[in-house]
Each structure stands twice: as structure tokens, then as C-alpha cells.
C-alpha positions in Angstrom: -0.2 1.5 8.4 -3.3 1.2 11.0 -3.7 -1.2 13.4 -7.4 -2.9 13.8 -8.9 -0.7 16.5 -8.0 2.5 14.4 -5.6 4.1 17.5 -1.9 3.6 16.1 -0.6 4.6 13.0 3.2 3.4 11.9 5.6 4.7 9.6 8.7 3.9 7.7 11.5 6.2 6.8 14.3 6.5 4.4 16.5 6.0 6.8 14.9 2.8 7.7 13.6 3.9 11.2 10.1 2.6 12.5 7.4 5.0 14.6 4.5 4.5 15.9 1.7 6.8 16.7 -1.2 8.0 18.8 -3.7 9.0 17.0 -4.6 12.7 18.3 -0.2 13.1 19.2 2.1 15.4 17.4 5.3 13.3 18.0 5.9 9.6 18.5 5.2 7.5 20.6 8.1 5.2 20.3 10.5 5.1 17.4 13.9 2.4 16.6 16.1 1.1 14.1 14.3 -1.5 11.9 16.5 -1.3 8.8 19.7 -1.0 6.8 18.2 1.4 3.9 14.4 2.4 3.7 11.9 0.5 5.6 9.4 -0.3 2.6 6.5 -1.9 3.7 4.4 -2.3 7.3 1.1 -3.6 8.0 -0.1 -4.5 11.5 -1.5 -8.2 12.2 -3.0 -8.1 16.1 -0.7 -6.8 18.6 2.3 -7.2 16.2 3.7 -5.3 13.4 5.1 -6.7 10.3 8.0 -4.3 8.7 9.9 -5.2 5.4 13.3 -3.1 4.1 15.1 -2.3 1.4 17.8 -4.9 3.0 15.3 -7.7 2.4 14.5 -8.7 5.8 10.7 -9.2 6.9 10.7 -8.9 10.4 8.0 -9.2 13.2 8.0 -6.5 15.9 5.8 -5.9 19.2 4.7 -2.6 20.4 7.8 -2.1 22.2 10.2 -2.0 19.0 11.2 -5.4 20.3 11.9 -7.9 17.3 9.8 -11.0 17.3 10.4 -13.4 14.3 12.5 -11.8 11.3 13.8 -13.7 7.7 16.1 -12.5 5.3 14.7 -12.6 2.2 17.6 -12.2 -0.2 15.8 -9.5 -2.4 14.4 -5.6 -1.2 10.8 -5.7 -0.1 8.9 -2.6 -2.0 5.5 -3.8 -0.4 4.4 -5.8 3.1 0.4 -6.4 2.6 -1.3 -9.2 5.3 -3.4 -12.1 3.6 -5.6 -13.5 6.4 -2.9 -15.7 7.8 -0.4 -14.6 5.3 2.4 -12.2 5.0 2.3 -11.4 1.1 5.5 -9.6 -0.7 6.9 -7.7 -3.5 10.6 -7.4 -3.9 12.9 -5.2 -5.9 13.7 -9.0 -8.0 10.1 -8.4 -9.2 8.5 -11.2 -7.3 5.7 -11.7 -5.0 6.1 -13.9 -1.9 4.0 -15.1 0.6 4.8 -16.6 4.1 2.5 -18.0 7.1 2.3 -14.8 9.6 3.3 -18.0 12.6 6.8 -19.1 11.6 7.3 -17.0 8.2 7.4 -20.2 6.3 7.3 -19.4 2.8 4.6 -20.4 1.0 4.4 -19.0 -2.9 7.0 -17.3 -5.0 6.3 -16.5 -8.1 8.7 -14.3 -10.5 6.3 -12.7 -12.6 8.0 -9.1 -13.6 11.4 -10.6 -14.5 14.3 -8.5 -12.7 12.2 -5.5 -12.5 11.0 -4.1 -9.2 7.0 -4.5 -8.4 5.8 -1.2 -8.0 2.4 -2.0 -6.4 0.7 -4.7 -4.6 -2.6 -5.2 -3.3 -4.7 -7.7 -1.6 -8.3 -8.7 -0.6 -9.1 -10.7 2.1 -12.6 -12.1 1.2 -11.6 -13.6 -1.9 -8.4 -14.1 -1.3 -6.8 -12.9 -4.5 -3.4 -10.7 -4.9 -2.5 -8.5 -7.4 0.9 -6.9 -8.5 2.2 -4.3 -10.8 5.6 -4.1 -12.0 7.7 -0.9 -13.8 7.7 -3.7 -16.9 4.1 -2.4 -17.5 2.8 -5.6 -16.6 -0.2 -6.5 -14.3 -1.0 -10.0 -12.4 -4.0 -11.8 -10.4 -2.9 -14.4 -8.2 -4.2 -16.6 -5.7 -1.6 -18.0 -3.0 -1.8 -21.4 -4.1 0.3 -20.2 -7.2 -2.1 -19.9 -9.8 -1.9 -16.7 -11.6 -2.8 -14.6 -15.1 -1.6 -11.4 -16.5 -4.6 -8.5 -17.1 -4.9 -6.6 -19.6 -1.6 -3.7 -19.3 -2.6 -0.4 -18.8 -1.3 2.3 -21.2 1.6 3.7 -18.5 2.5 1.4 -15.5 0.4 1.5 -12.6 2.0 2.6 -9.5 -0.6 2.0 -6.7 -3.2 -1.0 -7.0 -6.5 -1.5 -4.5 -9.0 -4.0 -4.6 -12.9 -3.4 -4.1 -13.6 -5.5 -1.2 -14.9 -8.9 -2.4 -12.2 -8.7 -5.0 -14.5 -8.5 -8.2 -12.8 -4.9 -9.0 -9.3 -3.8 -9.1 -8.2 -0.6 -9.2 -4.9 1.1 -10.7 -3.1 4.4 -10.5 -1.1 5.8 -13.6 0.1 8.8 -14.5 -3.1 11.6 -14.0 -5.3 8.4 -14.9 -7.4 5.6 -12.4 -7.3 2.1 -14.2 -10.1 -0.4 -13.6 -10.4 -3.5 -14.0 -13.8 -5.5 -14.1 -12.1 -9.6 -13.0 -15.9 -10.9 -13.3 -16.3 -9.1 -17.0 -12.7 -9.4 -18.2 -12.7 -5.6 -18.9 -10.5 -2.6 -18.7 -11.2 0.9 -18.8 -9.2 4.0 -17.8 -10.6 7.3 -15.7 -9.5 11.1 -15.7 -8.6 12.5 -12.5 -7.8 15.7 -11.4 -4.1 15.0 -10.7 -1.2 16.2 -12.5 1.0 13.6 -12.1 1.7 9.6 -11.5 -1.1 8.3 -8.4 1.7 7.2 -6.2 -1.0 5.8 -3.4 -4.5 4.5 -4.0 -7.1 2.8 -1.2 -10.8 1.6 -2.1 -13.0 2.6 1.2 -16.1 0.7 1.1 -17.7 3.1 4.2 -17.7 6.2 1.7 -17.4 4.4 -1.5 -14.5 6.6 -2.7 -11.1 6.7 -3.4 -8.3 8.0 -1.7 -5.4 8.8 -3.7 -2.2 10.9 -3.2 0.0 11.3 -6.5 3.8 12.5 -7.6 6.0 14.4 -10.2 4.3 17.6 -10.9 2.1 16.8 -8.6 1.2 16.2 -4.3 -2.4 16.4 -4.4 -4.2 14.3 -2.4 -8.3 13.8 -3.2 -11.3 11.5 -2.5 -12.2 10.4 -6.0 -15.5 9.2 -7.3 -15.0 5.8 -8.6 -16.6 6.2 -11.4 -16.3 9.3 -12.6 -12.5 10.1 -11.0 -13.6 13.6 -10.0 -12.9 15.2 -6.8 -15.6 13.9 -3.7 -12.9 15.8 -1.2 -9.4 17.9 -1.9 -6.8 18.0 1.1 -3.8 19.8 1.9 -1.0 18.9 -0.3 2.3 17.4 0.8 5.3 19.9 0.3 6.9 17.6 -2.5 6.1 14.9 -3.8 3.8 12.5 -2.7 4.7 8.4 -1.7 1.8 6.8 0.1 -1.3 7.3 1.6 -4.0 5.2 3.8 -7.2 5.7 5.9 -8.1 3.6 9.3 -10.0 0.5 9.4 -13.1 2.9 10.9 -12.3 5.8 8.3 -12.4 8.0 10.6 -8.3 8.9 9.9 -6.6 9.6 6.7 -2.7 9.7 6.8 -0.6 10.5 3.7 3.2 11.3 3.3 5.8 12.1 0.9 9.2 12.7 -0.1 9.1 15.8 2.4 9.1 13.1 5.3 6.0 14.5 6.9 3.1 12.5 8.2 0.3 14.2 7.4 -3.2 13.0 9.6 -6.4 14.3 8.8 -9.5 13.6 11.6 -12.0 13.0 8.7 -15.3 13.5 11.0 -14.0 17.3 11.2 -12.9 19.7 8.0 -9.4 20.5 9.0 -5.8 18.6 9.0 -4.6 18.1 12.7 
């Protein structure tokens, strides 16, 4: 995850450790103990940063690894995504949460993917809608007063979900294949891409109009893809092994990517080559 000014990027581990980096640094700045078990899901909100583990606590840290607020959840967290004043969720039990970023309050819960684990969430700020996958093959738009309804499934699940800002577009990754849905025109279509295997991360940037995608099994390649067409804008370097998540900076000047290698990988995008 990025913070706001595009300077410090954090990252979760398998071991459920915490960093954060300088942007431009080879090692970390600072990095602590934030789990039992993976940590699963950060996202940044201010000065704070917003961490949610396979142990199923959501926990609210400050730039000094010092915890803030925390609440056990009762279920792993697969995904940590902030909603304007929000904290939204997806948890191993296969539902999505939300709780108010001041007191973690909790505010929606919705079991929409029975006991099986949501494998992507995604959410848009301007219109305020979330949307989850789930390894049941299912897909759901949802607002946080609770209203929801189930999209069209795609033909394999999809693992990574982004919105086009203004939330009138969703995209999907499967396996080799983009998913789109049109939530004005009620449609669905599917895109060829040129990976080889499932599109394990997936972010919309509105600045270059592309997709940035990182995929796994068979496959690490991460790309730029045309929206429309799913051909390659940009190829990086690959990770080692298989690829988990990727994400650019609120400026898109930065893309970071990483994978089951444990390497963070950060490309300065204004030049040609990975730092």
C-alpha cells in the first residue's frame, strides 16, 4: 500500500511482519510484528495505517509501528480496502465488513460467499459502491448501507477486482482473461491478455488509462494492459515465482509488485528501468 503523498510504501509478509518504505531506499525504514500468521491486507488512511491478518484482527498503527485502535474480528481478513470514512473487509468466512475508520464500529456485514473465502475486493470512493469475489465463483455490488446484488459470474473465478473511478465499470482478473463489467449497461464481457496464468493483482489508473496487472501459476508477468483490448501498453520485469499483488502510487509515478518470492519489486515509472 501507498500512502496519499506517494512517499511510503508498506508491506505485509507471510510471517505477518509490517514494513514500511522510502520511496528511492533499498531496505526499510522500520519494520515490527503486526500478526499471528500472514498480514493480509493494509491501506493507509492519513498518518495512520490500517493492517488486517490472517488471525482476524484489524488493527490501526502510526508511523512508528505503534498500535492505535485494533478489533478482533473473529474470521481471517484476505483484504483491508478504505471507503471514505470506512474500513471495508473480506474475511476467510466469505464476508464483507465494514467499520467507521474512528472507533472501528462495525457498520455492515454481509455473508454473501457462504463459508468460502473472498478472494478479491475492491472499492470506489466516488460512488461509493464495493465489490467482492469469492472462490464460489460468485461476484457482488454493494453499497455500505447493506444493499447488494450478485453480477453476472464470470466463466473461472476472479481473483483481483478494480473499479473505474466513478464506479460505472468494474474490472475482473481470471485465469489469462480481464472480466468487465458495464454496472450502467448490465453487461459482461471477457478480454485476452497476454498472461499465462490466473491475474492475481489488478488496479484501474485513470492518469494513463491502463491496467496494471501482475498474475500466478505458470505465470509472474506483470504488464500495463489496454483496457479494451488487454494487450500489452508496458511489460516489466517478472517476479521470481509466482506473483500475489501489485499497486501503483496515488501520483503514478511508482509501481510496486510482489510475490511468493517475498521480494518487493519498485519500478520509478517516469524512467525505463526497475530500481
Amino acid at each position: 500500500a501507498f500512502d496519499a503523498e506517494s512517499t511510503t510504501l508498506a508491506s505485509g509478509g507471510w510471517d505477518g511482519k509490517v514494513a514500511l518504505w522510502s520511496l528511492g531506499g533499498e531496505k526499510p525504514d522500520l519494520a515490527w510484528q503486526a500478526h499471528e500468521g500472514s498480514a493480509q491486507g493494509l491501506s493507509f488512511n492519513g498518518d495512520q495505517l490500517i493492517s488486517g491478518g490472517q488471525d482476524g484482527r484489524l488493527i490501526m498503527w502510526n508511523r512508528r509501528g505503534q498500535e492505535r485502535r485494533s478489533v478482533d474480528t473473529g474470521s481471517g481478513i484476505t483484504h483491508v480496502k478504505i471507503l471514505n470514512e470506512l474500513v471495508v473487509t473480506g474475511h476467510y468466512d466469505g464476508s464483507v465488513r465494514a467499520w467507521t475508520l474512528s472507533d472501528f464500529h462495525k457498520v455492515m456485514h454481509l455473508d454473501l460467499h457462504g463459508d468460502i473465502l473472498v478472494a478479491a475486493l475492491a472499492v470506489d470512493a466516488q460512488s461509493a459502491r464495493i465489490a467482492s469475489s469469492g472462490y464460489d465463483g460468485r461476484i457482488f455490488l454493494m453499497d455500505v448501507s447493506g444493499h447488494y446484488e450478485e453480477l453476472e459470474s464470470p466463466p473461472m473465478d476472479a481473483v483481483s477486482l478494480s473499479f473505474v473511478p466513478g464506479g460505472k465499470v468494474l474490472f475482473g482478473g481470471g485465469w489469462v482473461r480481464l472480466y468487465r463489467w458495464d454496472l450502467t449497461a448490465s453487461s459482461f464481457g471477457t478480454i485476452s491478455t497476454p498472461h499465462w496464468g490466473a491475474i492475481a493483482g489488478l488496479q484501474y489508473l485513470p492518469g494513463e488509462d491502463v491496467l496494471a496487472s501482475i498474475s500466478r501459476i505458470n505465470d509472474s508477468s506483470v504488464f500495463f494492459l489496454d483496457p479494451v483490448s488487454g494487450e500489452s501498453v508496458r511489460h516489466f520485469e517478472r517476479q521470481s515465482i509466482c506473483g500475489s499483488a501489485i499497486q501503483v502510487s496515488p501520483d503514478e509515478h511508482y509501481l510496486a509488485a510482489t510475490g511468493d518470492d517475498g521480494i518487493v519489486r519498485i519500478w520509478d515509472l517516469t524512467k525505463t528501468t526497475a530500481e
